[in-house]
N, C-alpha and C positions, 0 to 999 in steps of 0.2 A: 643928428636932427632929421636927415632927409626920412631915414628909415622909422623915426620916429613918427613922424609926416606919414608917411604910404599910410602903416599901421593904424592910424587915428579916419584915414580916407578909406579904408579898407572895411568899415562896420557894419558892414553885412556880410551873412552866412551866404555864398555863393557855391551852388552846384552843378557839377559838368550837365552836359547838354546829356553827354554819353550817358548818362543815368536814365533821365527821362524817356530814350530812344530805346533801352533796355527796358523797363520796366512798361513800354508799349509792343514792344515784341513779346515779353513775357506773355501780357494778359491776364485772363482768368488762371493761366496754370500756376500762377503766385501761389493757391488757394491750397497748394502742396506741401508747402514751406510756412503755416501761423508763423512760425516766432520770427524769421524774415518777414512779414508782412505785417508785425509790430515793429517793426525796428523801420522798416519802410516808412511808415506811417508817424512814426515820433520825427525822421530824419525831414522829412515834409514839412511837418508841421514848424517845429524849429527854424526852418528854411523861412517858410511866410513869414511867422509872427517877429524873422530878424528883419524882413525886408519892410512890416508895417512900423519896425521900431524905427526903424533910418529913415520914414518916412513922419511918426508923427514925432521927432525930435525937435522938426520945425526950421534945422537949418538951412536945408535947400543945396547945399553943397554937395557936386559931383562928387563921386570916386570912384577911386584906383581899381580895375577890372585885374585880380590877381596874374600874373604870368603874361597879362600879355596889351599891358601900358594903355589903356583902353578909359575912356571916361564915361560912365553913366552916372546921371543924376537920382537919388532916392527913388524916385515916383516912377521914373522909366524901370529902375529894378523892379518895383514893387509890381508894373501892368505886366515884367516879364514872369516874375514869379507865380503871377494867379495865372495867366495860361499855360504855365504848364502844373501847375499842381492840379486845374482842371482834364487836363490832357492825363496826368495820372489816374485821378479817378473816375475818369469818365471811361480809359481804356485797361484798367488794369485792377485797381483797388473794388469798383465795387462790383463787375464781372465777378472777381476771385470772392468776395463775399456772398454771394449766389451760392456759392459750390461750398459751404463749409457750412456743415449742419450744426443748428443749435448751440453756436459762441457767441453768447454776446460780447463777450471782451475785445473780440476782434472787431465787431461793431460798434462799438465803443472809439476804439480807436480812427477807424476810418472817419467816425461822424465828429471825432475831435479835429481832423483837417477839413471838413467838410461844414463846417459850422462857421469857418473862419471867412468863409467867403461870403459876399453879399447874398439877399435872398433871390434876387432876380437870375445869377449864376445857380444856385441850388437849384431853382425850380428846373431850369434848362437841363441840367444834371439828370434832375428826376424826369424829365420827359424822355429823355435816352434812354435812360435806364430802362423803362416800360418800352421800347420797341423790340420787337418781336426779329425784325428783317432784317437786324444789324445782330443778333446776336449771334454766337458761336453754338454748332448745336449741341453740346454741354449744356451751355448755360441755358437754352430753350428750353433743355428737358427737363432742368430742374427749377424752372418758373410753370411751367407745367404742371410737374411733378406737385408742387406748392402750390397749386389754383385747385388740383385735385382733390387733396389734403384741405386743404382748408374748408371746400365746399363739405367736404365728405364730417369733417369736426363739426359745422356747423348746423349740420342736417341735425344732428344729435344731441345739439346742445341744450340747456334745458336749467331751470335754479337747480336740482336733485346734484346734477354731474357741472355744475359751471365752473368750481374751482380748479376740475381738473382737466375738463376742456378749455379752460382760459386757459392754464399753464400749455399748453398743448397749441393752441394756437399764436403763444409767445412763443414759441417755441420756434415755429413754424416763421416766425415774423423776421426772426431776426438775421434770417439768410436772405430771406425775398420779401423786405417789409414792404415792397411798393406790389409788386404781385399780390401779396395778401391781405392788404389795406383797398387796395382796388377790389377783390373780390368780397369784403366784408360788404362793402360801399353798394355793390350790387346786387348782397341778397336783401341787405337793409331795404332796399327802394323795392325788393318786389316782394318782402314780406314782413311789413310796418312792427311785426309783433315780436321781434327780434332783436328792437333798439335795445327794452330793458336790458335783457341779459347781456349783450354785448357790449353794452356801458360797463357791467358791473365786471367783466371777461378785463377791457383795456386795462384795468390797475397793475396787470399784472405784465404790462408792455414796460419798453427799457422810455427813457427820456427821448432817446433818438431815434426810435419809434414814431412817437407820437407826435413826433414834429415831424413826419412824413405826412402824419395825416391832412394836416392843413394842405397838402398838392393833392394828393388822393380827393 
């Protein structure tokens, strides 16, 4: 019965500390390893969505902290859970999406733990994301690199070529979608005659995309 007990108090997915402390040393050099930073990224996800289940269960009942006889209540798992999944993607997951040209799957992924948080955490997210002084200078060069490219597609774009500079600029989006949604944002305002066609360019952005744009 007792073990029976633990096991019933034990329903949440619970993750060493040592992962998260890893996966911030890591950083952006994740962006070396895709298929580990799919498996990073489901193992995350997994992680929150068990710690909102022991939360919207509704019972309120403490439980059993594996290995080392410890009581947390659902909701104290859950506030420990969202800082560090943001601690994850704030220092490791979307760095390493910077540097890995042209997957959306892997942005997919990422924007699947990244969804799960409230919006007022995203935006925070996305305002790191866009500084310059915090980044590693990899990742500078290649938000750079993507401000360049983007200006330089846009220069050109036109109804004739738009199919293939949309793809092109999807392209481009889905390593540095906050870099290249911020500089769409600023040719738009300095040259009004650019909405059309870049209306008709977005259809070819991923979902998680285009839910940047609302911070951009």
């Amino acid at each position: 019965m007792e073990t029976q007990s633990n096991s019933i108090k034990r329903s949440f997915i619970d993750l060493p500390k040592e992962l998260f402390e890893m996966l911030t040393s890591v950083g952006p050099y994740l962006h070396h390893d895709t298929l580990l930073l799919h498996k990073v990224c489901r193992v995350l996800r997994g992680y929150f969505l068990s710690a909102l289940k022991s939360v919207n269960s509704g019972d309120g009942s403490p439980n059993l902290e594996a290995g080392f006889g410890l009581i947390r209540t659902p909701r104290l798992h859950l506030k420990e859970a969202r800082l560090n999944i943001e601690e994850a993607l704030g220092s490791c997951l979307l760095p390493s999406l910077q540097l890995i040209p042209a997957n959306p799957t892997v942005g997919q992924e990422i924007w699947a733990v990244l969804s799960l948080l409230p919006c007022e955490a995203r935006y925070r997210l996305y305002g790191e994301w866009e500084k310059d002084d915090e980044c590693s200078p990899m990742v500078l060069s290649a938000k750079q690199t993507s401000k360049l490219d983007t200006k330089r597609i846009l220069k050109q774009l036109a109804k004739e070529n738009l199919k293939q500079l949309g793809r092109m600029v999807s392209k481009l989006a889905h390593a540095n979608p906050m870099t290249v949604l911020r500089t769409i944002v600023h040719q738009i305002e300095a040259y009004r005659d650019m909405i059309a066609p870049l209306v008709d360019a977005f259809k070819y952005l991923t979902q998680s995309i285009k839910k940047g744009m609302d911070y951009a």
